[in-house]
FITIBA-253309 format. One line per 4 residues: number of its first residue (from 0); their letters; for each residue x, y, z of N, C-alpha, C, O. Coordinates in pm, 1 decimal. Layout:
% FITIBA-253309
NUM> a> X:Y:Z:X:Y:Z:X:Y:Z:X:Y:Z | ... $
% end
This chain:
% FITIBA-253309
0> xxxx> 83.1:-117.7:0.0:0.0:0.0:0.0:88.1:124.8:0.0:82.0:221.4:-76.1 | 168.9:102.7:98.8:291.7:225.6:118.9:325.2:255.2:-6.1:300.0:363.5:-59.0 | 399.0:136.6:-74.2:449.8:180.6:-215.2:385.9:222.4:-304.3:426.1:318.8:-369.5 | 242.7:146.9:-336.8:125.3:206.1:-478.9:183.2:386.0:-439.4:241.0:463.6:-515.5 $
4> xxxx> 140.3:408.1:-292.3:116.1:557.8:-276.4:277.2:632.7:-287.9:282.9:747.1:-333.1 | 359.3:587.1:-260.3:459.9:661.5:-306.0:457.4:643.8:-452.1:434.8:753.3:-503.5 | 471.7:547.6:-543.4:487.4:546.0:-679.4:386.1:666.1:-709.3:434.6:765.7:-763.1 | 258.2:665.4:-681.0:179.8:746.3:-746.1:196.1:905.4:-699.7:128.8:998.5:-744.1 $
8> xxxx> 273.9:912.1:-625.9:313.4:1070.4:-579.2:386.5:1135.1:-682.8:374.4:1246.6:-733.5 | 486.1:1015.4:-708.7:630.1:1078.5:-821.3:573.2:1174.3:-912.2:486.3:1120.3:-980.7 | 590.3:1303.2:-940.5:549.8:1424.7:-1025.7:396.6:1488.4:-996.5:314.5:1539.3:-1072.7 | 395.7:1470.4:-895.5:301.6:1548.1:-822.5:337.0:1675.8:-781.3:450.2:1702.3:-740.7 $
12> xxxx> 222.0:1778.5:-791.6:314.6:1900.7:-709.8:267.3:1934.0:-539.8:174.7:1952.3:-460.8 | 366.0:1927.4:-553.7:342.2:1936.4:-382.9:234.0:2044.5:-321.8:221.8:2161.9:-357.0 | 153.4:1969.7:-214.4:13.3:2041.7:-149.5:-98.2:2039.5:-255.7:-189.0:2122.5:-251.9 | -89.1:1917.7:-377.1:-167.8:1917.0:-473.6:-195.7:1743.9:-434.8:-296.6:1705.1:-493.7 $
16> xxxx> -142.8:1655.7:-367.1:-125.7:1514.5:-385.5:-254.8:1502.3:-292.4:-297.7:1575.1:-202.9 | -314.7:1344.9:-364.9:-427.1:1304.4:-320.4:-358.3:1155.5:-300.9:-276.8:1112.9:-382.7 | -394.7:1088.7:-197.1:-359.3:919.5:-212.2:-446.6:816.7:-289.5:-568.1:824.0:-271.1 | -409.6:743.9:-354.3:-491.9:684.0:-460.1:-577.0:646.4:-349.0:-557.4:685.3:-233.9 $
20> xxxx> -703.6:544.6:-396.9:-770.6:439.3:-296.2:-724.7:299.8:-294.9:-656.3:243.2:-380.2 | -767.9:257.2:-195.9:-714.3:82.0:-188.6:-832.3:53.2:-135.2:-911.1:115.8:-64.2 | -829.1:-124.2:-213.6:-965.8:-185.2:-166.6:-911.4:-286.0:-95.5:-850.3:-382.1:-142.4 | -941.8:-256.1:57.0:-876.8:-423.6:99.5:-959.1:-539.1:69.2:-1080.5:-554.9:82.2 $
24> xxxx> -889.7:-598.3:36.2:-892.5:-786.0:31.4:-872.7:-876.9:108.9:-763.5:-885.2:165.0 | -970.3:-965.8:131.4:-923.8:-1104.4:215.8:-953.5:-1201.9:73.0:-1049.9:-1194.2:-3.2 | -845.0:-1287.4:67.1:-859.0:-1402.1:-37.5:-890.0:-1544.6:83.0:-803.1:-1623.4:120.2 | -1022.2:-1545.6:121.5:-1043.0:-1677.0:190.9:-1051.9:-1801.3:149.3:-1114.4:-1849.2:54.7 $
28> xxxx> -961.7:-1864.5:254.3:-953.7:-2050.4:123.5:-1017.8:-2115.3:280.0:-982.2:-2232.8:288.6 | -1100.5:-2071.9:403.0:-1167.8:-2204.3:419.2:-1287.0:-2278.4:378.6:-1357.7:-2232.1:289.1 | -1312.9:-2376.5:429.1:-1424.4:-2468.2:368.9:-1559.7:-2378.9:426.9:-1642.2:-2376.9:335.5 | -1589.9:-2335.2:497.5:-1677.0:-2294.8:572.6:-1725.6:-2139.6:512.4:-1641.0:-2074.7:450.9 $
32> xxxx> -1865.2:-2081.9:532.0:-1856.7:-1917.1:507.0:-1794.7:-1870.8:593.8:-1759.5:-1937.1:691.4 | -1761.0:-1716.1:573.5:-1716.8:-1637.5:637.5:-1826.2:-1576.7:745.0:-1934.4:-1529.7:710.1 | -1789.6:-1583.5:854.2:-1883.0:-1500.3:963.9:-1813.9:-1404.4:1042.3:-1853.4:-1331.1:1133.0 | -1699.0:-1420.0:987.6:-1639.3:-1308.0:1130.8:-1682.5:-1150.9:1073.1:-1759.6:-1143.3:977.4 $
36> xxxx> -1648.2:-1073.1:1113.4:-1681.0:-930.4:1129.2:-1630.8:-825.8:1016.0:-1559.6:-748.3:1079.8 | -1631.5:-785.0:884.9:-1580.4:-733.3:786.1:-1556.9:-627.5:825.2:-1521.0:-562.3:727.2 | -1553.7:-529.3:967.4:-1499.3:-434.8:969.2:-1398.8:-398.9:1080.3:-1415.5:-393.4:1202.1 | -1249.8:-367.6:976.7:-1140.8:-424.1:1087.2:-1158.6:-336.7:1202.6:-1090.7:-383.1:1294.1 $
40> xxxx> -1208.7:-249.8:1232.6:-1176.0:-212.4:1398.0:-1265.0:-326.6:1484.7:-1252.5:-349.5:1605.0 | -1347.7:-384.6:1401.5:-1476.1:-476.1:1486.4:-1361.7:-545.6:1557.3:-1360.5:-576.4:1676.5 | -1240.7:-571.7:1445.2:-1177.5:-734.0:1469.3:-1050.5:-686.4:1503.4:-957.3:-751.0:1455.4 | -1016.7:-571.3:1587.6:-848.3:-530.5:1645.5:-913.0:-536.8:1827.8:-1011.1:-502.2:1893.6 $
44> xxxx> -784.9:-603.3:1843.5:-796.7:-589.9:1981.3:-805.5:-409.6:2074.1:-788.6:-318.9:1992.6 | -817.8:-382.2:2154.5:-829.8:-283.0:2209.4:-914.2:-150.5:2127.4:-891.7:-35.0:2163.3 | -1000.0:-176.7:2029.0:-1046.6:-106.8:1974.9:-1113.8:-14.2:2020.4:-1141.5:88.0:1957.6 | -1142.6:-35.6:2117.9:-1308.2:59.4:2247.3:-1170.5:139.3:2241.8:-1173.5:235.1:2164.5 $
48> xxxx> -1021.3:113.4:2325.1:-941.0:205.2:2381.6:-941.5:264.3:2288.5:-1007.0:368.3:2293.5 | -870.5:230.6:2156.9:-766.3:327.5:2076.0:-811.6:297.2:1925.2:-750.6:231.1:1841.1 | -974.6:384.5:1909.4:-1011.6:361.7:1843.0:-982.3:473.4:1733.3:-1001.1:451.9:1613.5 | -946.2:565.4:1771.3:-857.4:698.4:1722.1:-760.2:648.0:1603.0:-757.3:712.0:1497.8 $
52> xxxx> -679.5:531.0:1620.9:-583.1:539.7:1627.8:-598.2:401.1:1520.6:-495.8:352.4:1472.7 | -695.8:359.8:1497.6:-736.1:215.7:1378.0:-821.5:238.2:1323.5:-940.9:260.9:1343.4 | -706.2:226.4:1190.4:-857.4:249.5:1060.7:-977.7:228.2:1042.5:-970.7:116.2:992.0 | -1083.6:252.5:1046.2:-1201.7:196.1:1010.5:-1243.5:222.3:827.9:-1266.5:312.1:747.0 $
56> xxxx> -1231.7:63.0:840.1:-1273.0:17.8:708.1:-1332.1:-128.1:656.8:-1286.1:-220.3:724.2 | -1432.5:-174.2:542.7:-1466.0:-282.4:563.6:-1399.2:-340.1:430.1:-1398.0:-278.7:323.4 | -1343.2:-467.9:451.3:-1307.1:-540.2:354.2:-1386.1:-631.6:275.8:-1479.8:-695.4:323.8 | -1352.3:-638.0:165.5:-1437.9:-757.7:45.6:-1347.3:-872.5:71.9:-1225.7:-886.4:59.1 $
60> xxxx> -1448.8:-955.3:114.8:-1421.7:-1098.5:154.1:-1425.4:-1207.9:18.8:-1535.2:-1261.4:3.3 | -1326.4:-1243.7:-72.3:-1322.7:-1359.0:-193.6:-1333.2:-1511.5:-116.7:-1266.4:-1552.0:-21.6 | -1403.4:-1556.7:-166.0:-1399.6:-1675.8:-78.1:-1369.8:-1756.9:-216.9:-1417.9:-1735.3:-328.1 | -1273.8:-1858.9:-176.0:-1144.4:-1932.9:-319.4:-1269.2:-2065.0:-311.1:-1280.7:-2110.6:-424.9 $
64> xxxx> -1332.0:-2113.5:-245.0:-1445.0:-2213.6:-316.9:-1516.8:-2176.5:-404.7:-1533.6:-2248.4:-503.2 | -1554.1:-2102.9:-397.5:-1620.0:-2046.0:-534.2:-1543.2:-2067.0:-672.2:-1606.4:-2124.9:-760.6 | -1446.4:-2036.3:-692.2:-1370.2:-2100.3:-812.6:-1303.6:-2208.1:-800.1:-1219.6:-2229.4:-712.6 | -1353.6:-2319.6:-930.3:-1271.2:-2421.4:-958.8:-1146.6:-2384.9:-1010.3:-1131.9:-2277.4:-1068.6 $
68> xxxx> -1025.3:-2491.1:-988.7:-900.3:-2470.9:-955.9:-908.5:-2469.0:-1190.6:-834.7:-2399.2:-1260.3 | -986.1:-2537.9:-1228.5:-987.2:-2559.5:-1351.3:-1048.4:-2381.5:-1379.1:-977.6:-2319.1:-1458.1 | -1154.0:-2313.4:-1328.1:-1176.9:-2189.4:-1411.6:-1035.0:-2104.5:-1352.1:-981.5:-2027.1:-1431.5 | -994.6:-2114.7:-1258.1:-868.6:-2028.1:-1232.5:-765.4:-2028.6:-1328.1:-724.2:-1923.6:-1377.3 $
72> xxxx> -698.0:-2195.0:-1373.0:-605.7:-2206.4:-1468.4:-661.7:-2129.0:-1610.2:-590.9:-2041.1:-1659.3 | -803.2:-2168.5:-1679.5:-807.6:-2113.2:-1804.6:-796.2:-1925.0:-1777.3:-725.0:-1852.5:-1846.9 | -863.4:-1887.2:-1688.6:-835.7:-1737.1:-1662.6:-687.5:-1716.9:-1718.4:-679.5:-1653.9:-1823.9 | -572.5:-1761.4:-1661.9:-427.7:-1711.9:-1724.7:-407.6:-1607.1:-1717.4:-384.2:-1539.7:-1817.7 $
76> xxxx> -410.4:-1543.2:-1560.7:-392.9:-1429.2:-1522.6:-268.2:-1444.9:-1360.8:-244.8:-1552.7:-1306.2 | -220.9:-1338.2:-1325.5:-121.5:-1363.3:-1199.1:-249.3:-1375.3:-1128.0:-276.7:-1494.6:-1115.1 | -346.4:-1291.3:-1072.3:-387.2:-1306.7:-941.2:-510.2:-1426.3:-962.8:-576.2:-1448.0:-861.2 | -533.9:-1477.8:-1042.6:-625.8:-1627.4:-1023.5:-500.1:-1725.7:-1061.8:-540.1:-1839.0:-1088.6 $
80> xxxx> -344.5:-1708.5:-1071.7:-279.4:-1801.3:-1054.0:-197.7:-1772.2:-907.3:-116.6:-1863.0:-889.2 | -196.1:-1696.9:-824.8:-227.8:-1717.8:-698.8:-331.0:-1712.9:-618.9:-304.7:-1689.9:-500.9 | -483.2:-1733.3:-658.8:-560.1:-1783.6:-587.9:-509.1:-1917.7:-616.2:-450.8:-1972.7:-522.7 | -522.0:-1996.8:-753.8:-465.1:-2116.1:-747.8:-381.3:-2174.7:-640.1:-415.2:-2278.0:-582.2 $
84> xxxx> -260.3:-2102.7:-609.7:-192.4:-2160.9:-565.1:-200.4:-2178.6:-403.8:-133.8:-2252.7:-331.6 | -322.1:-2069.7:-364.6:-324.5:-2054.3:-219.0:-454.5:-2180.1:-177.7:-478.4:-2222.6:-64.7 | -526.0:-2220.6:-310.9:-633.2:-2375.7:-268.1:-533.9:-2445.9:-264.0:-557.3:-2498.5:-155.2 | -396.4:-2510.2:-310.8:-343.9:-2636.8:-320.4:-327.9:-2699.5:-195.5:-237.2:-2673.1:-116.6 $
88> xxxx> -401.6:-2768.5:-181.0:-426.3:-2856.4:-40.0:-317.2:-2993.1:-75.1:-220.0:-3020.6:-4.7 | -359.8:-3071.4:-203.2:-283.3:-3234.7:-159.2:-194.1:-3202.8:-336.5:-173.6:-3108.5:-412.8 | -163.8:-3362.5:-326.8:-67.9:-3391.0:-406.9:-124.2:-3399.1:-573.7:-47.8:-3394.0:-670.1 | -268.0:-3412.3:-582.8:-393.5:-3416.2:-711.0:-365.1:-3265.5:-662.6:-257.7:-3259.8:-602.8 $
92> xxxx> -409.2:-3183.2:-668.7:-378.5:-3024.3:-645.7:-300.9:-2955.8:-704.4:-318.9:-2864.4:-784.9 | -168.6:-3022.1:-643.7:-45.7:-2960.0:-705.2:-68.8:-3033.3:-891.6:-84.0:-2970.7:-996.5 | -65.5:-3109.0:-879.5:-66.6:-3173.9:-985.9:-158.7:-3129.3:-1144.2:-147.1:-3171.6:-1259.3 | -261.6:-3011.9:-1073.2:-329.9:-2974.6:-1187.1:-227.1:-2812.8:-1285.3:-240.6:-2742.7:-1385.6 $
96> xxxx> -127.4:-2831.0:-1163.1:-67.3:-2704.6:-1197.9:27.8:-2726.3:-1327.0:93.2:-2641.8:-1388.3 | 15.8:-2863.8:-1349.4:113.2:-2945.2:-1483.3:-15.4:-2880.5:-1622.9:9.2:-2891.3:-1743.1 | -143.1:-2818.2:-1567.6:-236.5:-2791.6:-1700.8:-211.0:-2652.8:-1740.2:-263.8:-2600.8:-1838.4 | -115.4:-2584.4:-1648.4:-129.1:-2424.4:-1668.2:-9.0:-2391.2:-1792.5:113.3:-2391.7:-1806.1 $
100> xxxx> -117.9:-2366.3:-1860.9:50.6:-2347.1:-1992.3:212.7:-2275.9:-1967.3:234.1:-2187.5:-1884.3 | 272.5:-2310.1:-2019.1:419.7:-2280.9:-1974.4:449.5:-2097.8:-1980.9:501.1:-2029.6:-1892.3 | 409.6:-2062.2:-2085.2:378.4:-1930.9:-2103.4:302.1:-1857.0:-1991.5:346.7:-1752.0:-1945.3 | 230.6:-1891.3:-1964.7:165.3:-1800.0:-1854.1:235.9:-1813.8:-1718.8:219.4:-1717.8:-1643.6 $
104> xxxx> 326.3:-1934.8:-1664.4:391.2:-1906.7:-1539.3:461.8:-1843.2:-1578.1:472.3:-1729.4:-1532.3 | 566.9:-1901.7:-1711.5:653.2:-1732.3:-1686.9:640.2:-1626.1:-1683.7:718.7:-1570.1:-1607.1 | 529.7:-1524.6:-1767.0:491.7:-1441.0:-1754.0:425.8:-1415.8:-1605.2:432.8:-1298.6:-1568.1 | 384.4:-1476.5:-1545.4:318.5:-1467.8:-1425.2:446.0:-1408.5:-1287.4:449.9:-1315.7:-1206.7 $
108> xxxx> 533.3:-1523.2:-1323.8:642.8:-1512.4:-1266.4:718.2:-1407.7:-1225.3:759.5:-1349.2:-1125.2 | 719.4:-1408.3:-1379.8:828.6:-1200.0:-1411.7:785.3:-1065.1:-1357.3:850.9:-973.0:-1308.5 | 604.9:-1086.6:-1389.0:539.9:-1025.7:-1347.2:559.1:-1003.0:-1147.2:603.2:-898.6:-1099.1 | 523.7:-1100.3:-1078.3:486.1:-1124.4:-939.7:618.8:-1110.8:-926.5:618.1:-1007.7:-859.2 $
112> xxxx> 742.2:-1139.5:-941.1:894.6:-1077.4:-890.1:932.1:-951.3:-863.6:975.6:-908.0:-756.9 | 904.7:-864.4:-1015.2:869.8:-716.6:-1059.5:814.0:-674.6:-901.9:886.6:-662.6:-803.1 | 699.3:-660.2:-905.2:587.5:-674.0:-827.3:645.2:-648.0:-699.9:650.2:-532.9:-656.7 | 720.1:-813.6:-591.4:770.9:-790.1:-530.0:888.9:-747.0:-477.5:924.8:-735.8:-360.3 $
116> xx> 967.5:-714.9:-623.7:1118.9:-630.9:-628.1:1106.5:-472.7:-581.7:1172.6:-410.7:-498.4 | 977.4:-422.5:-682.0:967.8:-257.3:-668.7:959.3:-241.5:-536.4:950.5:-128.6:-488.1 $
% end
């Protein structure tokens, strides 16, 4: 988040800068719905105290059952090839990752390095 907002400052003039928006995300992989509380001060400890002091905001909850591990691979995109990779539970799992064309991990790859290099 830190970084989007510095990158997007670069040639800004100063006392003119706005911070982009961010949508938080939870990518949920359990079996079960989600019930806990979508709004993080609900879910920080000491919140009554130091409520000043924690964001209030509600997150969009993805829940990864909803997509088959098969519509994720044809997508051929980075972030439904790490939802992919965050369902792989067993050894049939890993194993569907032999269907994802060779081209798209690398690109995926280069991409998500980039990504976590900047």
């Amino acid at each position: 988040m830190q970084r989007s907002w510095k990158n997007s400052r670069k040639g800004a003039p100063p006392l003119r800068y706005s911070s982009p928006p961010v949508f938080p995300i939870v990518f949920y992989d359990g079996n079960r719905n989600w019930t806990a509380a979508r709004n993080f001060q609900e879910r920080t400890t000491l919140s009554d105290l130091l409520k000043s002091y924690i964001p209030d905001f509600e997150y969009i909850v993805v829940p990864l059952s909803r997509y088959s591990n098969q519509k994720l691979i044809e997508k051929q995109d980075e972030l439904s090839l790490i939802m992919l990779i965050d369902k792989l539970r067993n050894a049939a799992d890993f194993h569907q990752l032999t269907e994802i064309p060779k081209n798209t991990l690398i690109i995926s790859a280069i991409i998500l390095r980039t990504l976590c290099l900047s």
